[in-house]
C-alpha positions as CSV (number, residue, x, y, z in Angstrom):
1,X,123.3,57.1,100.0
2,X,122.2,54.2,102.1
3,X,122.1,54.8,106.3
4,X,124.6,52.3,106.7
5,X,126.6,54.1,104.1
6,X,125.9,57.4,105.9
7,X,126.6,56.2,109.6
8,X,129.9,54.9,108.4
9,X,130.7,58.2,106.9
10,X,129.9,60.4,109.5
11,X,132.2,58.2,111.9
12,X,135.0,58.4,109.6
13,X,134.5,62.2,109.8
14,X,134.2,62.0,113.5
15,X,137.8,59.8,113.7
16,X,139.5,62.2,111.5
17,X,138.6,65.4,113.7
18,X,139.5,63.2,117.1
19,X,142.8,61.9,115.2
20,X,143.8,65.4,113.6
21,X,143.4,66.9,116.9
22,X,145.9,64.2,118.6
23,X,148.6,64.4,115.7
24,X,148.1,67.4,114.4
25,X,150.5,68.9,116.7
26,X,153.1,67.2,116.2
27,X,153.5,69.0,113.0
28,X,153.4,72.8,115.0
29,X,155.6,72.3,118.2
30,X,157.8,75.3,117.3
31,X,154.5,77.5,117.2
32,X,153.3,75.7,120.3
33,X,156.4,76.4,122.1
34,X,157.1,80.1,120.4
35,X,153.1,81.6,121.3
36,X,153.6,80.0,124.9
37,X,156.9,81.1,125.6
38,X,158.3,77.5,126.4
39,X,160.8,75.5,125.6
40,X,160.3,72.8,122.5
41,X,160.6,70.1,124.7
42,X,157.8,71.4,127.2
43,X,156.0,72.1,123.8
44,X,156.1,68.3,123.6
45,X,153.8,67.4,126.2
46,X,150.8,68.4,123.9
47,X,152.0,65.1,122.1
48,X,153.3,63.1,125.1
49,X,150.8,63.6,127.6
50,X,147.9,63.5,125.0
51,X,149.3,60.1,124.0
52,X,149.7,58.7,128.0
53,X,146.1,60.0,129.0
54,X,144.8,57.5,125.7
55,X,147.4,54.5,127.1
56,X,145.4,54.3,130.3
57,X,142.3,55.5,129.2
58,X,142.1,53.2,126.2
59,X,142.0,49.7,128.6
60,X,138.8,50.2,130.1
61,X,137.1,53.4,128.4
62,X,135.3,51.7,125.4
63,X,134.1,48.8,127.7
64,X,132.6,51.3,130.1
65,X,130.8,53.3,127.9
66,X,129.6,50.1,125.4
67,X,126.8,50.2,127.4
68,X,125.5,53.7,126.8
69,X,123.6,54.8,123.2
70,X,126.4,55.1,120.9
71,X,124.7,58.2,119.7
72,X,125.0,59.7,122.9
73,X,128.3,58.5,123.5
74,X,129.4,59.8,120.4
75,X,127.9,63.5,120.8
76,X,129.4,63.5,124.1
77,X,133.0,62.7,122.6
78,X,132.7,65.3,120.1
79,X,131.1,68.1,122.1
80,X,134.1,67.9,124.4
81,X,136.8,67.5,122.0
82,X,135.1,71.0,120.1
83,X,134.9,72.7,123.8
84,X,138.3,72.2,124.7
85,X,139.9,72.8,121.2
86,X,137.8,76.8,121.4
87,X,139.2,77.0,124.8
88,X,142.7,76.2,124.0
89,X,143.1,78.4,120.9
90,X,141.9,81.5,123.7
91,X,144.0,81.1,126.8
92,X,147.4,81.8,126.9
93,X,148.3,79.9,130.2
94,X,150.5,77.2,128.5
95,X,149.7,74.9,132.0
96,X,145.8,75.4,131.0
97,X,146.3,74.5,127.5
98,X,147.4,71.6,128.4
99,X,144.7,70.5,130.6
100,X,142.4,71.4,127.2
101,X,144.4,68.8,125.5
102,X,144.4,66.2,128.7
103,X,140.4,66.1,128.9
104,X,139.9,65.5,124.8
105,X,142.3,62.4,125.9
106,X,140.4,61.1,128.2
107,X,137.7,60.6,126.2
108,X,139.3,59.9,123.0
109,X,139.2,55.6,123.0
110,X,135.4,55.7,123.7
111,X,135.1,57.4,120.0
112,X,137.5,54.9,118.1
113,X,136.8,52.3,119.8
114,X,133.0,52.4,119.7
115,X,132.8,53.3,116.1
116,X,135.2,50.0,114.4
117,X,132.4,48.4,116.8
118,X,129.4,50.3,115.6
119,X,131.3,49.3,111.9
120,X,131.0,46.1,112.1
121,X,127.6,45.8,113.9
122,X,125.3,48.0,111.2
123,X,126.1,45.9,108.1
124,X,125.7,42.5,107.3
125,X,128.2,40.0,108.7
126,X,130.3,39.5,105.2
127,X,130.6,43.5,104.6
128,X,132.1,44.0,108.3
129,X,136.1,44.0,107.5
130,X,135.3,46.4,104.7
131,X,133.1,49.0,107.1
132,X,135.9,48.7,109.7
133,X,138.2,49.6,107.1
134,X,136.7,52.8,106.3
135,X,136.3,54.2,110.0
136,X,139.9,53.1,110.4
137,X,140.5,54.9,106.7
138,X,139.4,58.3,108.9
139,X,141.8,57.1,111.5
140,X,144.8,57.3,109.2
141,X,143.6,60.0,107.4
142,X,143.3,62.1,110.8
143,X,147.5,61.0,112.0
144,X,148.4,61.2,108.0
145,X,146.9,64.0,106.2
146,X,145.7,66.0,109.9
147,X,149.8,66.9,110.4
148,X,150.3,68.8,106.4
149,X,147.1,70.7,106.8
150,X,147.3,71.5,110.6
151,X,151.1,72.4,109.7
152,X,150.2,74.6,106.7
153,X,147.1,76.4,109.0
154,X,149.4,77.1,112.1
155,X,152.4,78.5,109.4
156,X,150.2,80.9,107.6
157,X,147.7,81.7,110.2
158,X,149.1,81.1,113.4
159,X,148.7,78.2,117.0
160,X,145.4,79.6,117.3
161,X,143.8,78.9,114.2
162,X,145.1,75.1,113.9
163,X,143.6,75.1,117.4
164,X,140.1,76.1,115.8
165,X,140.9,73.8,112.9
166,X,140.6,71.3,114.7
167,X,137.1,72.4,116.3
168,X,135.3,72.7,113.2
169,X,136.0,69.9,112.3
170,X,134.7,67.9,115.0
171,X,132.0,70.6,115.1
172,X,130.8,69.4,111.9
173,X,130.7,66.1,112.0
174,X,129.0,66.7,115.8
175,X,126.7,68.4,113.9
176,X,126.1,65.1,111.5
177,X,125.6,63.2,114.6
178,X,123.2,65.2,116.1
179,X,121.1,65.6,112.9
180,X,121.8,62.0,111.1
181,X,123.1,59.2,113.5
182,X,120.3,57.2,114.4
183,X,119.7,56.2,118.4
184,X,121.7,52.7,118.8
185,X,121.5,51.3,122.0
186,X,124.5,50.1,123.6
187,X,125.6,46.4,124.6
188,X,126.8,44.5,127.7
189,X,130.0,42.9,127.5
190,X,132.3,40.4,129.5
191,X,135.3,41.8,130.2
192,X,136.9,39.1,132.2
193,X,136.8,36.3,129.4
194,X,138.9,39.1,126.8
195,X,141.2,39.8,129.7
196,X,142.1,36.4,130.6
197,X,144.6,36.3,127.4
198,X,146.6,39.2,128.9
199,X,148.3,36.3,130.8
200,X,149.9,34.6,128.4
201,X,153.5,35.0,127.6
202,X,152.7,35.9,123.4
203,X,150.7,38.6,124.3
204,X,152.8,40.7,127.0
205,X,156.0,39.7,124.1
206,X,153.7,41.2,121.5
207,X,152.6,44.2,124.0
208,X,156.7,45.0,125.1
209,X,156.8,44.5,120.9
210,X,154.4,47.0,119.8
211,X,155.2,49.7,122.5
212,X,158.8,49.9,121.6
213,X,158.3,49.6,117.9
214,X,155.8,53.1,118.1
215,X,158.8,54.3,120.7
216,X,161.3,53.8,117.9
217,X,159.0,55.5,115.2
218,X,157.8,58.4,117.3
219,X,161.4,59.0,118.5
220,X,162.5,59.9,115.3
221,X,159.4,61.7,114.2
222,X,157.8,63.4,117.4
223,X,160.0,66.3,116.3
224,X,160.8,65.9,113.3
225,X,159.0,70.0,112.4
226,X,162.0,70.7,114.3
227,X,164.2,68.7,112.7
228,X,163.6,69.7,109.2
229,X,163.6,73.4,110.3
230,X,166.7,73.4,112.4
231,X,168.9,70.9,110.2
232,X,167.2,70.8,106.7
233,X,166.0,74.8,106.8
234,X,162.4,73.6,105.7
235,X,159.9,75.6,107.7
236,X,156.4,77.3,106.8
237,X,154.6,76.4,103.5
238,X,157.7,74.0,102.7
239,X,157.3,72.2,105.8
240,X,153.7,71.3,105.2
241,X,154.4,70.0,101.8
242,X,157.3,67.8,102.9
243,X,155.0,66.2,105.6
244,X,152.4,66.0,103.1
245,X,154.5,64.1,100.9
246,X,155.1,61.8,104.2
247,X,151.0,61.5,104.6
248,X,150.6,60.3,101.3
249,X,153.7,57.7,101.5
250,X,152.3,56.8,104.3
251,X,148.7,55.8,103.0
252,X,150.5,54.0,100.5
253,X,152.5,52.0,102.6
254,X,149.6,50.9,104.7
255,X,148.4,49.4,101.4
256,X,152.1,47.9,100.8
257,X,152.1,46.7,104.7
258,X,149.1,44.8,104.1
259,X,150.4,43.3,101.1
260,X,153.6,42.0,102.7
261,X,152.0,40.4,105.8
262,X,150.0,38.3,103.9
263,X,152.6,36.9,101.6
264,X,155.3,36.7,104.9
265,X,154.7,38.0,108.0
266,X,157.7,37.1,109.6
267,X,159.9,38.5,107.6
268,X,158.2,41.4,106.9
269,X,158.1,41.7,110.8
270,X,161.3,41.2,111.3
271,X,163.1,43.0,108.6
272,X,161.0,46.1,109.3
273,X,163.5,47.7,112.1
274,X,166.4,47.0,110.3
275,X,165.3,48.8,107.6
276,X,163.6,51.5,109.9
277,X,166.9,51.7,111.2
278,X,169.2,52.1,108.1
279,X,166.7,55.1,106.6
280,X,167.6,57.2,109.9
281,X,171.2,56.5,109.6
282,X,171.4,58.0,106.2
283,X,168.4,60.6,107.4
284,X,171.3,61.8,110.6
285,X,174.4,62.2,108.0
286,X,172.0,63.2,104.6
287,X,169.4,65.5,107.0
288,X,171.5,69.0,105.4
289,X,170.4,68.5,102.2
290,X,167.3,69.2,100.7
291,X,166.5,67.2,98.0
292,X,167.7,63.9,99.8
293,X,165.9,65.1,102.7
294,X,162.9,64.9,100.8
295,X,163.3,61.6,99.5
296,X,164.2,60.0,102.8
297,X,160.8,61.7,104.1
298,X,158.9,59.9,101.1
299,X,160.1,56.6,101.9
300,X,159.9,57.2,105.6
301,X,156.3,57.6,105.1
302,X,156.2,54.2,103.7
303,X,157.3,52.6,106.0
304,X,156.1,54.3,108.5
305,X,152.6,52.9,106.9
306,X,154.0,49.6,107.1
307,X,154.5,50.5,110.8
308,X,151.0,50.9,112.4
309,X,149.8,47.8,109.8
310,X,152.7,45.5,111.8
311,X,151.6,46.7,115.0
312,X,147.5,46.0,115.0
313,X,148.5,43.1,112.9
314,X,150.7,41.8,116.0
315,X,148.6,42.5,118.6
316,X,145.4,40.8,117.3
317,X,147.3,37.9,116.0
318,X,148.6,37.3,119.3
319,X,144.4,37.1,121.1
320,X,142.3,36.0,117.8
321,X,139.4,34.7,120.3
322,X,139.9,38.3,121.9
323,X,139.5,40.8,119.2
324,X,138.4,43.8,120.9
325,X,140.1,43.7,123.7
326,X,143.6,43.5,121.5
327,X,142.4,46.6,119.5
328,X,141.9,48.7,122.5
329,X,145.5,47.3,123.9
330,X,146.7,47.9,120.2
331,X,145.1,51.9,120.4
332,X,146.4,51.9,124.6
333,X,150.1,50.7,123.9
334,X,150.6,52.6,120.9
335,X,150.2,55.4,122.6
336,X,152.8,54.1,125.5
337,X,155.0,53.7,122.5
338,X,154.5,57.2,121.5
339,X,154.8,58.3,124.8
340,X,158.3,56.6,125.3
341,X,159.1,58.0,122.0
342,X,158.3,61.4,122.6
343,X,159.8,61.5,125.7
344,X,163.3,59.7,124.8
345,X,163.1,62.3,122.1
346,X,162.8,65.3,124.3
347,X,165.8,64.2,126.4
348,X,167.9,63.8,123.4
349,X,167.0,67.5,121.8
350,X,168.0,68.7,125.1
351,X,171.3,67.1,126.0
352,X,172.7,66.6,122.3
353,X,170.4,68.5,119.8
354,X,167.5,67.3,117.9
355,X,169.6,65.6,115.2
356,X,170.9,62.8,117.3
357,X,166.8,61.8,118.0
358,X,167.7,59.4,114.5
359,X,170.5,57.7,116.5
360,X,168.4,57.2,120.0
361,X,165.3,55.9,117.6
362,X,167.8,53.4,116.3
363,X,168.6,52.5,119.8
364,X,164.9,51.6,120.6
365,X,164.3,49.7,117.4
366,X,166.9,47.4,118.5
367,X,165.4,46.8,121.9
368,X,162.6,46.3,119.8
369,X,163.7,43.6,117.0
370,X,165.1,41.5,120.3
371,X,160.9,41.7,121.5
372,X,159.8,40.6,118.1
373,X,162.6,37.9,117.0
374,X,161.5,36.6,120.3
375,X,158.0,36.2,119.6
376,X,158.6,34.8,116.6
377,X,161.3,32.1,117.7
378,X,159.3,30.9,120.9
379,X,155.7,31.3,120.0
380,X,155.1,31.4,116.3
381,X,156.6,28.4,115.2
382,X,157.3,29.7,112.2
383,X,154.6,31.0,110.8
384,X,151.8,33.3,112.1
């Protein structure tokens, strides 16, 4: 294996430790809330808060620490992430597990965003998209397959050991670092010149856009565990395998997503909530049975792959002279969106009950269809 090869490798390790310890949990809320004695919804803040800390954190992070030796960065990143994931599989204070899950946060953008830059910098100019893609294969791989196993880990074995799943596997690929990742120095960079598109009215549309498309998605699925164990009665091994299924949709419909925006990205833009929408209607009146449960979860994952393609897809196309500053606005306002989503989600399991979090998602999507039928009737011209 060629070091460029290797490098690459290693980060997509690194991303899929840092994203399976983000998401994971969203996959073991009823353990989270059962071993801490809380309620679901305060069990929710693991995914909420985790996702805020990145929003902020994620404007100005990676800038700061571009800079610095990405090797050093990078160790840094992974040491703390493997620290805090020992110390919050030990304490049973839920208030200080949740300060182990606030620090990983705040240090979270500097790994993602470093490593699509470190990518791109290592190979030669015409190989870039393709060693982006595979850093940001680790990414999906980390929220996609990091859910199933961290699900199936917590059900057999308990919260604890998905809390030291996650730290071996940022222990190992810190390890890889340390032993493998060569010294890379770091690199000024203007940030005024990417800011200066933050003004313009296509990029706070496409901003409001992708916030409240991620609100809509992660309404619906911040607790869906719950869901499925409450309404469906799929819990423990099951559950794993039905989210599993979702994962592997889900990879799929990034592929699909991809596809669609290149033949017509309006439409495919534009048709996306609707559809979004329609799934979670049947998913509230069809969520009692099993077997129709399990299809909707299939094509959920779908399109929720088709989901995060629209929204990185939307935010870069609306600063192509500002490419890294739209990614880390991209990572930053997806996690608003997940935020909003979690929260509205949290309200709704505790005034109505966790089914109607289908109807409230459906709510959001529409505020968010107005956002993106906006963009594309003022700004786009028709085409993107």
């Amino acid at each position: 294996m060629d070091r460029e090869n290797l490098i690459i490798y290693i980060m997509m390790l690194g991303t899929f430790g840092v994203l399976s310890t983000e998401m994971g949990v969203v996959g073991i809320l009823p353990q989270i809330a059962e071993y801490f004695n809380v309620p679901i919804t305060q069990a929710g803040l693991f995914v909420s808060l985790f996702a805020l800390v990145i929003a902020i954190c994620g404007i100005f992070m990676p800038l700061v620490f571009s800079k610095f030796d990405r090797k050093k960065s990078f160790i840094m990143v992974l040491s703390v992430f493997t620290i805090f994931s020992i110390i919050g599989a030990l304490v049973r204070d839920f208030n200080i597990a949740l300060i182990c899950r606030i620090i990983p946060a705040i240090v979270h953008p500097i790994y993602c965003g470093l490593a699509l830059t470190v990518a791109a910098e290592i190979v030669e100019e015409e190989k870039a998209q393709s060693a982006v893609s595979k850093v940001i294969m680790g990414v999906s791989a980390g929220m996609i397959v990091g859910v199933p196993i961290t699900t199936f880990v917590a059900s057999n074995f308990g919260y604890q050991f998905a809390m030291l799943w996650f730290a071996l596997v940022t222990f190992i690929a810190l390890i890889a670092t340390i032993i493998f990742f060569p010294e890379l120095p770091g690199k000024e960079q203007s940030y005024g010149d990417q800011v200066s598109v933050a003004k313009t009215g296509i990029f706070i549309v496409s901003v409001l856009g992708v916030i409240f498309l991620n609100g809509g998605m992660y309404t619906s699925y911040s607790y869906i565990s719950e869901f499925l164990g409450a309404i469906t009665n799929i819990v423990g091994t099951e559950l794993s395998i039905v989210l599993f299924i979702y994962g592997v949709a889900s990879i799929i419909g990034n592929w699909l997503g991809a596809k669609l925006l290149d033949k017509s990205a309006n439409k495919t833009v534009l048709v996306f909530p609707i559809i979004f929408s329609v799934l979670l209607l049947v998913m509230f009146f069809l969520g009692y049975y099993t077997i129709p449960t399990i299809a909707i979860m299939f094509v959920w994952g779908l399109l929720a792959g088709i989901g995060n393609d629209i929204s990185q897809y939307w935010m870069v196309s609306a600063a192509p002279d500002a490419p890294e500053f739209a990614n880390g606005i991209f990572l930053s306002m997806g996690n608003v969106g997940v935020t909003l989503g979690t929260t509205v989600a949290g309200l709704v399991v505790m005034s109505w009950g966790v089914q109607y979090v289908m109807i409230a998602a459906i709510f959001v999507l529409f505020i968010d269809l107005i956002l993106l039928f906006t963009r594309t009737s003022k700004y786009d011209n028709g085409h993107i």
